[in-house]
C-alpha positions as CSV (number, residue, x, y, z in Angstrom):
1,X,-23.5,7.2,22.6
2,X,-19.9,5.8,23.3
3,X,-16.8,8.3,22.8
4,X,-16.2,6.3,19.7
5,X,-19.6,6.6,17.9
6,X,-19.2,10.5,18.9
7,X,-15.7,9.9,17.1
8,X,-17.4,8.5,14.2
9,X,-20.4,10.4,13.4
10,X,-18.3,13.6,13.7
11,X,-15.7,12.3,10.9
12,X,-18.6,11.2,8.9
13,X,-19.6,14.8,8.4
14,X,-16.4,16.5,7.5
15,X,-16.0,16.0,3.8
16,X,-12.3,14.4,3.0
17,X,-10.2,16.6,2.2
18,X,-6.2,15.1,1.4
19,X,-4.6,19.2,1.5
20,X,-5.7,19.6,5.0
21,X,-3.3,18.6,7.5
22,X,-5.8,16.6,9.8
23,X,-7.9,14.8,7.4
24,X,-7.0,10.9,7.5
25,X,-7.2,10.8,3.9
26,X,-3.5,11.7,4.0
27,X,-2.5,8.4,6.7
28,X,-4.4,6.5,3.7
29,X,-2.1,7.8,0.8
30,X,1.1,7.6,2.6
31,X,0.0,4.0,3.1
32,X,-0.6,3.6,-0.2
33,X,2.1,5.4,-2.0
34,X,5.0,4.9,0.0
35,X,7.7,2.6,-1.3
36,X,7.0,-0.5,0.0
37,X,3.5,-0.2,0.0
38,X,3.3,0.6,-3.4
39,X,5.1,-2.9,-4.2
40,X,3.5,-4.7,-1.7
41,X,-0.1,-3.7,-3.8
42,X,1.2,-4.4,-7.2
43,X,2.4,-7.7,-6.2
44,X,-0.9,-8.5,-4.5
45,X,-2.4,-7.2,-7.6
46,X,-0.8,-10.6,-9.8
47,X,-2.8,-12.5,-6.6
48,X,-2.6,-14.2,-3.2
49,X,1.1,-14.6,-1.8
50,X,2.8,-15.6,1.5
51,X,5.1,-13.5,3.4
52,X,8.0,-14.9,2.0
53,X,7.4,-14.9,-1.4
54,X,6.3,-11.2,-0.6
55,X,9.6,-10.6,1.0
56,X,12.0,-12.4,-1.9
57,X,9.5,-10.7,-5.1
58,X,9.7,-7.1,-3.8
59,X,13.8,-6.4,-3.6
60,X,15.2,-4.4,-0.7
61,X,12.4,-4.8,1.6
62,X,13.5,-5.8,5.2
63,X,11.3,-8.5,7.1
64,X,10.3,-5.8,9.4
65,X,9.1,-3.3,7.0
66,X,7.5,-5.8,5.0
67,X,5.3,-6.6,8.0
68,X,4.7,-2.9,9.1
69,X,3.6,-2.2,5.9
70,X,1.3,-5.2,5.5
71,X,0.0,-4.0,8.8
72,X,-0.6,-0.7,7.7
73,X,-2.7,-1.8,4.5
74,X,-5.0,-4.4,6.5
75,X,-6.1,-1.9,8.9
76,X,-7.1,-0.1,5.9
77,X,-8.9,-2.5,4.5
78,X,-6.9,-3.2,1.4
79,X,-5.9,-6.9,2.1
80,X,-6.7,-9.7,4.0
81,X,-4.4,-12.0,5.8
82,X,-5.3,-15.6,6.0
83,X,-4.0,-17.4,8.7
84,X,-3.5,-21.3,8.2
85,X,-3.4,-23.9,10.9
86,X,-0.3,-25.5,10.3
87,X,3.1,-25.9,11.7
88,X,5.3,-24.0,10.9
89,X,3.1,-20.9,10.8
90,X,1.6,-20.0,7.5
91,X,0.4,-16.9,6.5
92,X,-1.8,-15.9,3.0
93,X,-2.1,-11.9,1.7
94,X,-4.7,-11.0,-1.1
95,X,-6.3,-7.6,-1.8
96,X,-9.6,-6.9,-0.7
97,X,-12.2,-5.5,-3.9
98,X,-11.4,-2.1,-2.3
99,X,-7.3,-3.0,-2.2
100,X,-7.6,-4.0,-6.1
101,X,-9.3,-1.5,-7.2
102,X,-6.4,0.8,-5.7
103,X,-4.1,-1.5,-6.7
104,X,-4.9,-0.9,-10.3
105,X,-4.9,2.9,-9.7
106,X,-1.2,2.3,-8.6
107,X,-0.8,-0.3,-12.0
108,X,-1.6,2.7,-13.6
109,X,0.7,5.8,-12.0
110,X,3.8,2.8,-12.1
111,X,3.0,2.0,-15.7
112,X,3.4,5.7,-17.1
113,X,6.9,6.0,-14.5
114,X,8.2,3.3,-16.4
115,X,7.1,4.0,-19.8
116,X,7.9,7.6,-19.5
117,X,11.8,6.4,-17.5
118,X,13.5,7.7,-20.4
119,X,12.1,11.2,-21.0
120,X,12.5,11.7,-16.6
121,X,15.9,10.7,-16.4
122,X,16.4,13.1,-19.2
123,X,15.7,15.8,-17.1
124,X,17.6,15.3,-14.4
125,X,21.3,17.1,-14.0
126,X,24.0,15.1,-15.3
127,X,25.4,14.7,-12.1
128,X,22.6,12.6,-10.9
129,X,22.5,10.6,-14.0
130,X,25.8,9.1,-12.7
C-alpha cells in the first residue's frame, strides 16, 4: 500500500467533523464561503463563463484572485475548466453536479442576506451605518 492509499483509507475512517481544527472539511468551506468564492459559484450557478466575463461580472475581484480562487474550487471538484484549442487562449468554467448543488446552498444563505439587508444594517451602530 503506497503512503497515499495509507493517507486515504485513514481519512476515510475519521468522520468529518468542520469544529475540529484538522478536519479538511474546514479548507472545503473557506473555499466555499470566502468572498470571491462565494461569487465565483453564484455566477457559475446562471451557467458556463470564461475568465473574463468572470472577472468583469464579479466587481472588485483582481485577475489573480480570480484565478486562485478558481483554482481552489477545481481541486475541490466544484467546477470544471474547459480548455479550448484556439489562439488566443480560451478558457470555459461550469459547476460540476456537486459544485451546483453547493451553489444553490450558497443561492440560498445570499438570498436571505439580501432580503433580510434592511433589518442587519439596522443593527449595526450608527457609526458604521456611515
Amino acid at each position: 500500500m503506497t503512503p497515499q492509499d495509507n493517507a486515504q483509507k485513514t481519512l476515510s475512517r475519521l468522520s468529518p467533523d468542520v469544529l475540529a481544527a484538522e478536519c479538511p472539511s474546514r479548507q472545503v468551506l473557506q473555499h466555499l464561503t470566502s468572498r470571491w468564492g462565494t461569487l465565483v459559484m453564484l455566477v457559475l450557478l446562471g451557467g458556463t463563463h470564461r475568465f473574463s466575463h468572470l472577472r468583469r461580472r464579479i466587481g472588485g475581484v483582481s485577475e489573480r484572485m480570480l484565478a486562485q480562487t478558481l483554482q481552489q474550487l477545481e481541486s475541490d471538484g466544484f467546477l470544471t475548466r474547459h480548455v479550448h484549442d484556439v489562439v488566443p487562449p480560451h478558457v470555459d468554467y461550469s459547476l460540476t453536479p456537486l459544485g451546483h448543488e453547493a451553489a444553490e446552498r450558497l443561492a440560498a444563505l445570499t438570498g436571505w442576506i439580501e432580503d433580510a439587508l434592511p433589518r442587519i444594517l439596522a443593527q449595526r451602530p450608527v457609526t458604521e451605518q456611515a
